[in-house]
MIVOKE-180813 format. One record per residue: x negated, y, z of N, C-alpha, C, O in turn. Coordinates in pm, whole numbers, plus 50000, padded with zeros to 5 digits. Each point is the difference from the previous one (the first is absolute). Layout:
<lumkes>
XYZXYZXYZXYZ...
</lumkes>
This chain:
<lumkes>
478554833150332500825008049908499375000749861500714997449903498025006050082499204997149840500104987949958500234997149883499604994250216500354984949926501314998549964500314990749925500305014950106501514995749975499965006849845500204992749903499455026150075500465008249924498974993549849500205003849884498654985150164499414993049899500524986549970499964995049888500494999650210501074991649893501524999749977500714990049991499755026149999501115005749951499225001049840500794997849908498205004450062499815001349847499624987849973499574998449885500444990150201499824985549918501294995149949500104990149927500735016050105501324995349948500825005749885500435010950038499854987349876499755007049887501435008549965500165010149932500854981550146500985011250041499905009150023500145010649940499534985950179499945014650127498685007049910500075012349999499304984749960499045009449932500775003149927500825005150077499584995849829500475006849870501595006550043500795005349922499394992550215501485007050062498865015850048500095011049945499024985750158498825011450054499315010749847499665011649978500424979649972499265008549811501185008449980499805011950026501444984949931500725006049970501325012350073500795008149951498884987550176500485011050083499055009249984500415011149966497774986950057499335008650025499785010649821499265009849987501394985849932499915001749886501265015549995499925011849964500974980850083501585009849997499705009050087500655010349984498614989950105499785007850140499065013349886500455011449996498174984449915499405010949913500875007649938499755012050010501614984249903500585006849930500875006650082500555009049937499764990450162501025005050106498945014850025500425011249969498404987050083498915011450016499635006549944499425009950045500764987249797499975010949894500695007349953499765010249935501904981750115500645009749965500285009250086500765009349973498514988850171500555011050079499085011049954500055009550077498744993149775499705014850015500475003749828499525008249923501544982650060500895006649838501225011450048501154998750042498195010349935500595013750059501624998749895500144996049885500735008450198501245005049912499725011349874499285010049998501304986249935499855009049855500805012350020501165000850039497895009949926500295015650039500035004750131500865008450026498194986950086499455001550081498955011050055498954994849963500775014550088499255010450014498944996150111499905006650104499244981749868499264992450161499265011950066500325001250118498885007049844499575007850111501215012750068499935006850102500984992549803501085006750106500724995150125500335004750109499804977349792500814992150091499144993950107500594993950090498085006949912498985000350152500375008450086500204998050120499935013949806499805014850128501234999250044500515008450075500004982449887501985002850016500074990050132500575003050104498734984349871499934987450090499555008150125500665002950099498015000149870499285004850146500575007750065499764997650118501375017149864501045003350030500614993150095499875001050122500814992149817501044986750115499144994450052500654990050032498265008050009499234993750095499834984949967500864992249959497485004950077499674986549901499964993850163499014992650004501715007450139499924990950074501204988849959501125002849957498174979550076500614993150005501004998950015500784994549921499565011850216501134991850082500885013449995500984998850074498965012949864500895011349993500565002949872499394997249896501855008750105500065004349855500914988949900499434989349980501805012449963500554990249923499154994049901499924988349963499235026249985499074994649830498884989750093499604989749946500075012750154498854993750027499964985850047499124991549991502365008150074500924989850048499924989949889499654988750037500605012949830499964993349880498674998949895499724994249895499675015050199498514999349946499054984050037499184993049941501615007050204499074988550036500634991049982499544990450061501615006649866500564986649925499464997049847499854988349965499925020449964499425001649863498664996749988499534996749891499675004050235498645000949982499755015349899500234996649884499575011150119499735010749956500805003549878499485009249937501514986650017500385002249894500725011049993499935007449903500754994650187501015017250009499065010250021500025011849965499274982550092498625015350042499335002049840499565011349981500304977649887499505001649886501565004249883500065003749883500924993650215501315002649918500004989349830500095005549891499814982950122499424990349922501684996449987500945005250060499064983249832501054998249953500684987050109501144996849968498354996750139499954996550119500245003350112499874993450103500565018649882500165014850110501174991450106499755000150120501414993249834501044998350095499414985250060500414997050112498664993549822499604991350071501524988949949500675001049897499494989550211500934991549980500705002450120500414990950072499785024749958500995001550146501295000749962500825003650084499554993449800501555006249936500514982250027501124997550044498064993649928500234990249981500014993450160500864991750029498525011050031500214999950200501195007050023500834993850066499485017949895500995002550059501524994049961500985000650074498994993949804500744995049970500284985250012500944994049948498245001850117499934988150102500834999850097501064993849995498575012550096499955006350123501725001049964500764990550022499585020049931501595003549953500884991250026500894999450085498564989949783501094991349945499744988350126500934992250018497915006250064500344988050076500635005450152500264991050079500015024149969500745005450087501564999449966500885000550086499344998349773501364998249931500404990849993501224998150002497794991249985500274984249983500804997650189500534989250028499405020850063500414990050146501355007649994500734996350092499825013149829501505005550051500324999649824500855008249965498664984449942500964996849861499364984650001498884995549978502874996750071500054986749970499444991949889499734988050010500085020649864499874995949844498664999450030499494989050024499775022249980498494998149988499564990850134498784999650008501714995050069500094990150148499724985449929498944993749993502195003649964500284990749867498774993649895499514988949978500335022149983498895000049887499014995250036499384991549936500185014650209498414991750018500364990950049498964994050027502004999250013500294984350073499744989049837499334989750007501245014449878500104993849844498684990449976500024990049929498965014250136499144993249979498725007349903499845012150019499394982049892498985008749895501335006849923499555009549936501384990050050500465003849848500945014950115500185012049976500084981950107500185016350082499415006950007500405011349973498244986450070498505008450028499885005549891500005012450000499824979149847499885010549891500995013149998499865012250013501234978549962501025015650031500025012650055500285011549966499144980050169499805013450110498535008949946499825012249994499284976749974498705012049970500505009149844499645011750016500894987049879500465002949916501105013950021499995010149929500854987650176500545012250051498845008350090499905012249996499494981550063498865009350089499465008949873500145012250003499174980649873499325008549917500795009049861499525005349900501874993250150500565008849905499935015150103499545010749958501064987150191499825010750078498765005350024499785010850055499214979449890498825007950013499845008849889499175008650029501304992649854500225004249860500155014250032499215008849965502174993450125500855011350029499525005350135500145012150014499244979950106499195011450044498935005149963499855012150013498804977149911499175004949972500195016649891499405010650015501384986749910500215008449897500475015450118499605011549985501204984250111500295013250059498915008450085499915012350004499144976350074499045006250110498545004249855498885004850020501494992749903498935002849890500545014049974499215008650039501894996349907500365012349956500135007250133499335010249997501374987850134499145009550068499165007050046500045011750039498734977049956498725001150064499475013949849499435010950002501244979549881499445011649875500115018250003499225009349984502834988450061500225008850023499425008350118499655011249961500184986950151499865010450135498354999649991499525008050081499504985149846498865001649975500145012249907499865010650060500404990449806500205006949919500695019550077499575011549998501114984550032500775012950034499455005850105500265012050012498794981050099499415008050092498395004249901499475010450039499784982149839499284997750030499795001849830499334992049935501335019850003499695000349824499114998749915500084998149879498925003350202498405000649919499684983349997499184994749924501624998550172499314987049954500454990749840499724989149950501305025550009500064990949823498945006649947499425010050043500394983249858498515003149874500655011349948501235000149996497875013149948500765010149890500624996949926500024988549956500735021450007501035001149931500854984049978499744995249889500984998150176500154990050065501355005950036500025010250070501424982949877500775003950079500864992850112500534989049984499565019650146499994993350119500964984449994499594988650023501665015549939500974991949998499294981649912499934988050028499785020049879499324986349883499004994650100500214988650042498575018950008499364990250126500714994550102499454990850061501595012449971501214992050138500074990549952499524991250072501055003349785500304990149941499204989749941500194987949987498705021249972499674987249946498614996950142499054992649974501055013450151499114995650134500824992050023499584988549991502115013150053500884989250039499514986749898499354990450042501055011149829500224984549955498464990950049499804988450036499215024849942498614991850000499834994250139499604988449995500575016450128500134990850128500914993350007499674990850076501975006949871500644992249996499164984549882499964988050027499625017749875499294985549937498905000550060499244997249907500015004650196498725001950056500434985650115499384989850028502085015950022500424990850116500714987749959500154990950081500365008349782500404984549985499024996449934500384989049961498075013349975499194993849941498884992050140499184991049989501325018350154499604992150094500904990050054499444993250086501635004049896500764991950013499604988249950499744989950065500195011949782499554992449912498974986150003500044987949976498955023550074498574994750048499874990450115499424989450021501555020650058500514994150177500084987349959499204991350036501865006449877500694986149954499024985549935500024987850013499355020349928498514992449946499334997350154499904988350037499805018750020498894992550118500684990750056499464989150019501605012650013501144988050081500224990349932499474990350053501065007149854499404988749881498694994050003499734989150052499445019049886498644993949954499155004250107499104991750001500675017550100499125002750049500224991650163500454988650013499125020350098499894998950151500905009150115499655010950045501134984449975500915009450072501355006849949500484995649896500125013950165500995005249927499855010449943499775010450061500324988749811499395011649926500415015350039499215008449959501864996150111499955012550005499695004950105500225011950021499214980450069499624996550175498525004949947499365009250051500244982949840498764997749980499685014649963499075005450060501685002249839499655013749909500205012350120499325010349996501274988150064499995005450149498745004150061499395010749995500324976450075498454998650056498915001949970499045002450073501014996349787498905006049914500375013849991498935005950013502165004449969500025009250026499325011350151499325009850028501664977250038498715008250115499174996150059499495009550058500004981149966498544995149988498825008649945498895002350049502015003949777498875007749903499545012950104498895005249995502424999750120499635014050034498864996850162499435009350058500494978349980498745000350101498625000049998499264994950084500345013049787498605007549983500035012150017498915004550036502215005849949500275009149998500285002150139499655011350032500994980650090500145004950146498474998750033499545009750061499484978849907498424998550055499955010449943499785006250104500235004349795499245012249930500215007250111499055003750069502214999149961500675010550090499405000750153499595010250056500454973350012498994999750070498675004350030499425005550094500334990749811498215007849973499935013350008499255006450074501734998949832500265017450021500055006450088499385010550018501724981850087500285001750141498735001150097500035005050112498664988649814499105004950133500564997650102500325009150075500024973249963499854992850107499014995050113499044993349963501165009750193499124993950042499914989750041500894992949953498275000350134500034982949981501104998950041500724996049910500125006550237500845002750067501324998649907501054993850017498595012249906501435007749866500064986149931501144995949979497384992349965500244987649970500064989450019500154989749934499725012850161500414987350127501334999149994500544989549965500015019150061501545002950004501084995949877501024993150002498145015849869501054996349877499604982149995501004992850008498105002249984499534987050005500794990450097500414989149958499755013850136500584996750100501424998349970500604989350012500025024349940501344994549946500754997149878501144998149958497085003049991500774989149855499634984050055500804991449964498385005350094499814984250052501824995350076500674990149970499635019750119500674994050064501655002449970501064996750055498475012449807501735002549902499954984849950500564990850060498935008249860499654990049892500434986150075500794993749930498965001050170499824987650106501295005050031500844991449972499775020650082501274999150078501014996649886500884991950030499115013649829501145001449932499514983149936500994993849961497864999450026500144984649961501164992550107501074994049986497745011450167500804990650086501815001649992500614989450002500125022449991500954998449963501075000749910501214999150016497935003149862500864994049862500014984249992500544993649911498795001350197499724983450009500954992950099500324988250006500155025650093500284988850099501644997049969500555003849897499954991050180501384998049977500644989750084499594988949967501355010550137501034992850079500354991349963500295002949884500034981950138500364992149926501294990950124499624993650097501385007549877501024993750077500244990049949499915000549878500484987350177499704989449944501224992349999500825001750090499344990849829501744994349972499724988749921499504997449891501304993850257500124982549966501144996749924501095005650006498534982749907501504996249899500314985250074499244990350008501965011150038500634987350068499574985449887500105000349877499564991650180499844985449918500874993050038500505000950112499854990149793501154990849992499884983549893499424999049892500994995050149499924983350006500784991449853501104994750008497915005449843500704991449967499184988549922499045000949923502034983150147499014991250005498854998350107500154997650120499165003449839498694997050061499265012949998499135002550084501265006949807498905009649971501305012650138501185001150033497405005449997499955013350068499965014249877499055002749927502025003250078499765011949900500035011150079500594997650105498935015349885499815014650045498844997450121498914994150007502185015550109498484997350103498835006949988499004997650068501105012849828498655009449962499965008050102500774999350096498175010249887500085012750080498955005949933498844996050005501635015449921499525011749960500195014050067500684999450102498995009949872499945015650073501045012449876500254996749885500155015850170500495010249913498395012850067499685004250111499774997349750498605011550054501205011549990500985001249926498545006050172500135014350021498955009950011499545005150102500134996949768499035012150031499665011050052500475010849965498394987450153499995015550023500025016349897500585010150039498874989249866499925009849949501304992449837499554997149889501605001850139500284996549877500585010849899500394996649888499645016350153500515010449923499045003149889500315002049882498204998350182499045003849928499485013550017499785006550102500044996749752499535016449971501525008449976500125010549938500614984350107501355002849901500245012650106499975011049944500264989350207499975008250078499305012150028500415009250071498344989849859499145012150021500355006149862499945012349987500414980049909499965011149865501375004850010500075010049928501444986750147501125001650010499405016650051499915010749940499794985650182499565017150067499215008650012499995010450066498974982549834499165013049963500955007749863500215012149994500144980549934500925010249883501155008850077500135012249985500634980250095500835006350077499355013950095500535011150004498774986750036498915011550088499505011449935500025011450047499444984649818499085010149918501145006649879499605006049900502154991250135500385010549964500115008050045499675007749910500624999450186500045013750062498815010649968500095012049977498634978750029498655005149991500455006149866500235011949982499894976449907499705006049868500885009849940499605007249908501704993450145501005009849996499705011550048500305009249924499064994950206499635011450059498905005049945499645011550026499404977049851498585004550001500565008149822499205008249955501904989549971500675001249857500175019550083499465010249956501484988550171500855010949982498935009050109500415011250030498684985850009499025007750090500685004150115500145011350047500284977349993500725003350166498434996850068499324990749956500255016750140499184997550067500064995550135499374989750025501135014950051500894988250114500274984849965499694989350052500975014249843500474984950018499194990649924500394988549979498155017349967498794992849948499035002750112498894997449954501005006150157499164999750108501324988750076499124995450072501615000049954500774991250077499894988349942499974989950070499935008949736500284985149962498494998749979499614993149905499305014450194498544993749937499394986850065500404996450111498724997249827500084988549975499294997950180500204990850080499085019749932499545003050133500595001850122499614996750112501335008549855500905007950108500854985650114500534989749961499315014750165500694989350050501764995949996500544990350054500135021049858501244997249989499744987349879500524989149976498905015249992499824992249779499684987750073500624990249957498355006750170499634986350010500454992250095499584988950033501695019950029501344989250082500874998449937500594989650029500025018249858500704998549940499564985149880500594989350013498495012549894499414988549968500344986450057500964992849972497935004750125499884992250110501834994350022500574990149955499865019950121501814990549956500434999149939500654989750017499635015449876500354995349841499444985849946500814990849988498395007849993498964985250018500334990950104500274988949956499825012350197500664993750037501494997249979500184988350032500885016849932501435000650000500204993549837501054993949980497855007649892500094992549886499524986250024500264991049921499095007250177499164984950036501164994650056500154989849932500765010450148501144993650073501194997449864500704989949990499325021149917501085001049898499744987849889500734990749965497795013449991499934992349877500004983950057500464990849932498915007150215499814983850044502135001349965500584993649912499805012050144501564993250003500454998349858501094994749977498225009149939500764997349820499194993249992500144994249892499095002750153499194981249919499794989450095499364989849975501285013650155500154990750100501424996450072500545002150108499744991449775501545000150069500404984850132500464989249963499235014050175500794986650067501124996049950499764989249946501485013950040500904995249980499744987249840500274988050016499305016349873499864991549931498974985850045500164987949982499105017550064498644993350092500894989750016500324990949924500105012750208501184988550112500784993949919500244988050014500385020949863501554988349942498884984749882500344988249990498495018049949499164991149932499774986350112500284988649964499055015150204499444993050065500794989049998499794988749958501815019950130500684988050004500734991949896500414989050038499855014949823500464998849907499374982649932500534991049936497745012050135499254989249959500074990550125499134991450011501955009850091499504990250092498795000450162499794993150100499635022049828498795002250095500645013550086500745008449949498714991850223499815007450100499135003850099499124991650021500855014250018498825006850068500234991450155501074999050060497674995649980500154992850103500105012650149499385010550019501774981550073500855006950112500675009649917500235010650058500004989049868501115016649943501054992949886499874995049888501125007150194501244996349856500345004649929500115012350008500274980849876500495000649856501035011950019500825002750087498685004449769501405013650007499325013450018498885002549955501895006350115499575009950062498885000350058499025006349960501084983450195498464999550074498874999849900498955006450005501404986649919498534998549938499645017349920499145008150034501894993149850500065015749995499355010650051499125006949950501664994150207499715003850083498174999350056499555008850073500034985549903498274993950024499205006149913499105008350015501424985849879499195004849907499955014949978498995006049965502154999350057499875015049981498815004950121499045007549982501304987050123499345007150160498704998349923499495010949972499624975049974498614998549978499825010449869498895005249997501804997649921499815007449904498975013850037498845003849990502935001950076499975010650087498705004550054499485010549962499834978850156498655003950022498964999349980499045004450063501074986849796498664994749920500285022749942499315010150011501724987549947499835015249880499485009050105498955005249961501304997650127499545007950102498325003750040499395010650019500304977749983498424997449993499645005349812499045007149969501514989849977499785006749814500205009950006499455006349909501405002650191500625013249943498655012850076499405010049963500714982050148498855003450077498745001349926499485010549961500074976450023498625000049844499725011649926499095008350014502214990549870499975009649940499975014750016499275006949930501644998750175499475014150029499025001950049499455011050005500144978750041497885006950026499624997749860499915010349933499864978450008499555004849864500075009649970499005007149988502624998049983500315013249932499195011550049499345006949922500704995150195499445011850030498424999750053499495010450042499744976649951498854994850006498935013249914499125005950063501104996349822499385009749917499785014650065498975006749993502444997150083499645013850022499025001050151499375010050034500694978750030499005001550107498924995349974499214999950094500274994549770498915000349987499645011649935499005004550056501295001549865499875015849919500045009650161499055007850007501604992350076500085009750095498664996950124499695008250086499784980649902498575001950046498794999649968498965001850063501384994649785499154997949931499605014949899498865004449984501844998749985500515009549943499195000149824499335007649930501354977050064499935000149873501324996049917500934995750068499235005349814501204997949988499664986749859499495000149888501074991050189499464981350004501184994850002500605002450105500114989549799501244990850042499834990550049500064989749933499625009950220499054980850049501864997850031500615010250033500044979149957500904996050086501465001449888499765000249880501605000650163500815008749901500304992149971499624989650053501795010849782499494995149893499354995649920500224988749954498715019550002499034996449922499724984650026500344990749926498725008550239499414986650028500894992850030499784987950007501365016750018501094980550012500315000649868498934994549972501455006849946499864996249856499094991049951500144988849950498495020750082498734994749925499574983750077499454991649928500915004450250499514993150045501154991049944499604990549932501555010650082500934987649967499744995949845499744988049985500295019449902499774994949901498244996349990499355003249901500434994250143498374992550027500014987650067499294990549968501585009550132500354988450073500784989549900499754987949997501305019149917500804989149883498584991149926499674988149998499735024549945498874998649883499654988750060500584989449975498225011550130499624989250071500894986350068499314992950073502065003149912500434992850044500464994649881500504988950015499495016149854500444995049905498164991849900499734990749924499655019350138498524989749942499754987250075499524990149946500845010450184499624994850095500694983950023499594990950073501885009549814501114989649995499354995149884499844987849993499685020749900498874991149902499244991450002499844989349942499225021350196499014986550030500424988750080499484989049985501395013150093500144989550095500764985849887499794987949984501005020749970500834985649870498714996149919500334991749915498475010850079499254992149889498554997850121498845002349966501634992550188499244997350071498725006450035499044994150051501025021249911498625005850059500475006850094501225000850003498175004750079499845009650170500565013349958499625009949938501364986350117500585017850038499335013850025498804999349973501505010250061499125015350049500154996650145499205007750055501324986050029499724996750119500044985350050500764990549981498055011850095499664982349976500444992550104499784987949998501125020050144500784991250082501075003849963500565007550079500124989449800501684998249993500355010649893499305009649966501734987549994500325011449858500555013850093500305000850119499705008449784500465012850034501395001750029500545004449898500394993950204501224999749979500825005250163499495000450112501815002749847500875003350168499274999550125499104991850017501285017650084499784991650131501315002750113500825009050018498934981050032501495000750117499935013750072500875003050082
</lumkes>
């Protein structure tokens, strides 16, 4: 692996792609401690610690560990690039029941622009909205966090615009690493976000006054998070479909046989962030109006909060595979080109197949993921530290590490040096 990561800088590409991500990644870190203008920071600490600085609880904290600390410093970075995820997310759930946006991404690059171009105007108009709330219901529970004589309303506004340009100047940047740098740039500003907060769980650890017992354990299941969520962001089903050959002249044409991958995990992170926002409203609603019942029921602890979770995550893992896994188009492409799935006929049957293998590849993903999801609170509940091993956080951080590395790794191999693994490139498994 050092030999490889030493002649990744013999190449003067990939070096100066590694320089300049790691370059955008500094200014990304500085700006997470450019506080919003008219800001009250030691109010707006005592205000944080209030809502509770655990990871895995809490909407602010929820978005704490996407920012890498930036909402906890209330920096002009505060919303992160989640306005711009969610508006992903949106417009490509819209794209499977509006024909037009269906359309658009079939167009080719000049569709794709389109489509990202509408993605980032809606990011315009949510960012701008989850910015003035967060301003507002911060503000109104929480008055002392404007500077004196400071008037409240004028800080709403000008906190909104400053995380709204906080979040398309990461856009911006995003766009620069994907270009010029390594990976996808907003994958990338992500990971570095939370990545930045795993000195702060070892602090917490330490605090915790662990015994060996206690690190054996967290150790234990960060080794075998890390390996489980590679092994299956990697693996994936592959059904395989022959193209009939046929006779002209002398020459033999078709006769191929290629595969359709079906990924086990192909939803992603998309399922766990669908229902943790969905989940941690009730919390944050009951925690605004001081219902206390119904903030001892939505706690992050409580075993209603972590079955409820747990199926929500599963029931978005079955949803989102069906809007980006469509059989029916599958089957009309296969046969359209001539090719079928060997013993299964053209049409329906085949349809029909592909849905069944879908079906239980997602099953095994949906499964995955709710242990992930709820992976964190059984390590906090014996550990009794409060540590995000598992979650979000780490399928984020491991998949965009896995790109990073598969995109250095296509460098070296095209200019004939040794990969990061030296029996075979990093890629699928059946």
């Amino acid at each position: 692996m050092w030999k490889a990561l030493r002649n990744a800088f013999k190449i003067p590409e990939l070096r100066d792609r590694i320089l300049f991500t790691i370059a955008i990644l500094i200014v990304f870190r500085l700006g997470i401690y450019i506080p919003i203008p008219g800001i009250n920071l030691q109010a707006w600490g005592e205000a944080f610690k209030r809502f509770g600085e655990s990871g895995a609880g809490g909407i602010l904290s929820f978005y704490d560990v996407f920012t890498g600390g930036a909402l906890r410093n209330f920096s002009i970075f505060a919303m992160s690039v989640t306005p711009y995820i969610n508006a992903s997310i949106i417009l490509q759930l819209l794209s499977s029941v509006m024909p037009k946006l269906k359309e658009m991404l079939r167009e080719g690059e000049q569709g794709r622009k389109k489509f990202a171009r509408y993605t980032r105007n809606l990011t315009v108009i949510l960012g701008g909205f989850q910015s003035f709330i967060v301003s507002f219901s911060l503000v109104s529970q929480n008055p002392d966090i404007v500077a004196y004589g400071l008037n409240p309303w004028t800080f709403i506004m000008v906190s909104t615009l400053s995380m709204l340009a906080g979040t398309m100047f990461l856009l911006w940047i995003g766009d620069r690493i994907t270009e010029k740098g390594i990976g996808n740039g907003i994958s990338v500003l992500i990971f570095a976000g939370i990545v930045a907060r795993y000195p702060s769980y070892f602090g917490q650890a330490l605090l915790g006054r662990l015994n060996i017992f206690g690190w054996i354990f967290l150790l234990a299941i960060a080794v075998v998070t890390v390996a489980g969520i590679i092994f299956v962001q990697q693996a994936e089903r592959r059904i395989t479909i022959q193209y009939a050959s046929r006779v002209s002249g002398r020459r033999v044409y078709g006769g191929a046989s290629t595969h359709i991958p079906v990924k086990v995990n192909q939803s992603g992170v998309i399922p766990i962030i669908f229902a943790s926002a969905i989940v941690m409203i009730p919390g944050a609603i009951a925690q605004m109006a001081g219902w206390e019942t119904l903030q001892r029921l939505f706690n992050s602890g409580s075993m209603f909060y972590m079955v409820l979770y747990g199926t929500m995550v599963f029931f978005f893992t079955y949803f989102y595979s069906m809007v980006v896994f469509d059989p029916h188009d599958i089957s009309e492409n296969v046969r359209k080109y001539g090719g079928f799935i060997p013993g299964i006929r053209p049409g329906r049957p085949t349809e029909q197949h592909i849905q069944k293998v879908a079906s239980r590849v997602t099953f095994m993903g949906a499964v995955f993921l709710v242990v992930i999801a709820l992976l964190p609170y059984v390590v906090q509940g014996v550990t009794r530290v409060n540590i995000i091993i598992g979650g979000t956080s780490t399928l984020i951080a491991v998949g965009v590490a896995l790109d990073v590395v598969q995109q250095m790794e296509a460098h070296l191999i095209m200019r004939h040096y040794e990969g990061f693994v030296k029996k075979g490139r990093i890629k699928g498994r059946r």
